[in-house]
N, C-alpha and C positions, 0 to 999 in steps of 0.2 A: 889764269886765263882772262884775258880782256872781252869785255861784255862788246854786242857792236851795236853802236850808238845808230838809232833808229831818226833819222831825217821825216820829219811831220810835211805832210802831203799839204799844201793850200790850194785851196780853188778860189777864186777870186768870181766875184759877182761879173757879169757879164753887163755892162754899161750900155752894148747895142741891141742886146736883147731886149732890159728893161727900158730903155728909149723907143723900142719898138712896140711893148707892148702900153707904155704911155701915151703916144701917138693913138693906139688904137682905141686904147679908152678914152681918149677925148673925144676922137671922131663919132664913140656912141653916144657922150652927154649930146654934142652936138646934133644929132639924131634923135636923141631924146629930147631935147629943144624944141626941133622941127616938130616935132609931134607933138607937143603942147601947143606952140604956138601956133602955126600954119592951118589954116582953115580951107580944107580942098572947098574946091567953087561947085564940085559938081560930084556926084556919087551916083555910079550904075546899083541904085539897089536891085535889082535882076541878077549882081553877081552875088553869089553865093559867099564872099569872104567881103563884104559890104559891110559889116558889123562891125569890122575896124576899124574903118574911117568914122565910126559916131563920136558922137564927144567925147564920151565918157571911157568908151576901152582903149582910145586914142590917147588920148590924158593919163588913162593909168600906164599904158606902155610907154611912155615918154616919161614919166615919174618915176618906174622901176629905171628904167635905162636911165637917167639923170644920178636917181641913188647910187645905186651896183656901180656904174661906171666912174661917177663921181669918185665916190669912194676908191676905187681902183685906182685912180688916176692920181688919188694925193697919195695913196702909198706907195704907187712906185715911184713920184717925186722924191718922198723922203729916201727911199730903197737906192735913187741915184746917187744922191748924196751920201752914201752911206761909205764908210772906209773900210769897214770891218770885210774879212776874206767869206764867202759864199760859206763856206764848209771846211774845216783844217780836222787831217785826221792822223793821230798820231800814238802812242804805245798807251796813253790814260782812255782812251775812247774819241768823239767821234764829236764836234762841234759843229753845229749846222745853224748857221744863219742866212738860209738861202729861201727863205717865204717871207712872208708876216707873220704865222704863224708860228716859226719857229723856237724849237722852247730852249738852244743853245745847245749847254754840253753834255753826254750821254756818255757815260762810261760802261767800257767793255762786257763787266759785270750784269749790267741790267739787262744788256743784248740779249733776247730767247733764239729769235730766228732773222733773218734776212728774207722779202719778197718781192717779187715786181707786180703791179699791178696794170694795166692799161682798161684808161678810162677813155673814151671818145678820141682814139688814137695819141693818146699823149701818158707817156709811160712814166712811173713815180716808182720810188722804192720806199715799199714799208718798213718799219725796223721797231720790229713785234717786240716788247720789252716785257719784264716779269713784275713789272709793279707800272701799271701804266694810273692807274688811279694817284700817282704821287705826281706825275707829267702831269695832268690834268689840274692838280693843285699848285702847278706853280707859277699859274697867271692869275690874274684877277681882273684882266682884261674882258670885259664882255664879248667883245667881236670875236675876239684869237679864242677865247675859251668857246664860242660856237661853233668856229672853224675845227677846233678840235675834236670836243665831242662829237662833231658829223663823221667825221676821219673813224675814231673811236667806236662808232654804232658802224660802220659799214666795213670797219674792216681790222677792230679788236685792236687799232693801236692808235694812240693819237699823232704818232710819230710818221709821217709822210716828207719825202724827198724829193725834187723831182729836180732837173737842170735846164728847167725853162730860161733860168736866171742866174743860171753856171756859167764858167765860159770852159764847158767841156761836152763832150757828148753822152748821151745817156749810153751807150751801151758799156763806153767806157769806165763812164762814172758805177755803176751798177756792178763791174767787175772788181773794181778796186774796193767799191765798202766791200763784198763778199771775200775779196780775197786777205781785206783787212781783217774781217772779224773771225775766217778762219785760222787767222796768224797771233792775232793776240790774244782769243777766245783758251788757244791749246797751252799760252805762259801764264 
């Protein structure tokens, strides 16, 4: 009897997405700028939200937004440049190069469960694993290992999915890992 050769799924990074949301993170260094540098001429202190405009909480929200955004903004430079497919999922497990974060490839084995999550209307799939403490060990990256461990304390896995930076749609994408992992979960 002939085995039948299982064709591996790729998802390809979505180039207009992350140019979209490069665009957006620019627009808030630049925002962040504005609020360093830009000196209002005139301040209604009689308004109640007037403590913003001082120097000093002005400057640190232009500083946060400068950092966060900054930084945002050189990752998804590099993330544009990047050749590698978003996510390829095929009979060994489940390869996800679709964040910063991402810790690559997950075989079928580690998989416990599948879930969806929605955070401030923007839907990710967790992919609960049985050794998540060895995921957590295999960066040594400061950033990505904070990104993780946050993931990790809020929701017992460091493994988050999402297809902000897919070029597929999340409800799609969501059915196919589940329908993946109960296909090769039961060989």
């Amino acid at each position: 009897m002939m085995s039948k050769k299982i064709v591996p799924v790729v998802i390809p990074l979505s180039k207009m997405k992350m140019t979209l949301l490069f665009i957006g993170a620019v627009l808030f260094v630049i925002l962040g700028l504005i609020l360093i540098i830009y000196e209002p001429e005139s301040i209604n202190h009689s308004n109640r939200y007037a403590w913003i405009m001082k120097p000093f909480p002005r400057f640190l929200a232009g500083f946060v937004c400068v950092v966060f955004f900054g930084l945002a903004a050189i990752t998804m430079l590099f993330r544009l440049f990047n050749k590698k497919p978003g996510l390829i999922i095929n009979e060994k497990g489940i390869y996800d190069n679709s964040s910063a974060i991402a810790l690559g490839f997950i075989p079928w084995k580690d998989i416990r469960e599948v879930k969806m999550i929605t955070v401030n209307h923007n839907k990710s799939i967790l992919i609960v694993v049985h050794n998540p403490i060895d995921y957590l060990n295999k960066t040594t990256q400061w950033l990505k290992l904070r990104g993780l461990k946050f993931n990790f304390r809020y929701y017992d896995t460091p493994i988050c999915i999402s297809a902000n930076s897919l070029q597929i749609k999340f409800d799609k994408l969501y059915k196919l890992v589940v329908d993946s992992v109960n296909q090769f979960k039961k060989n």
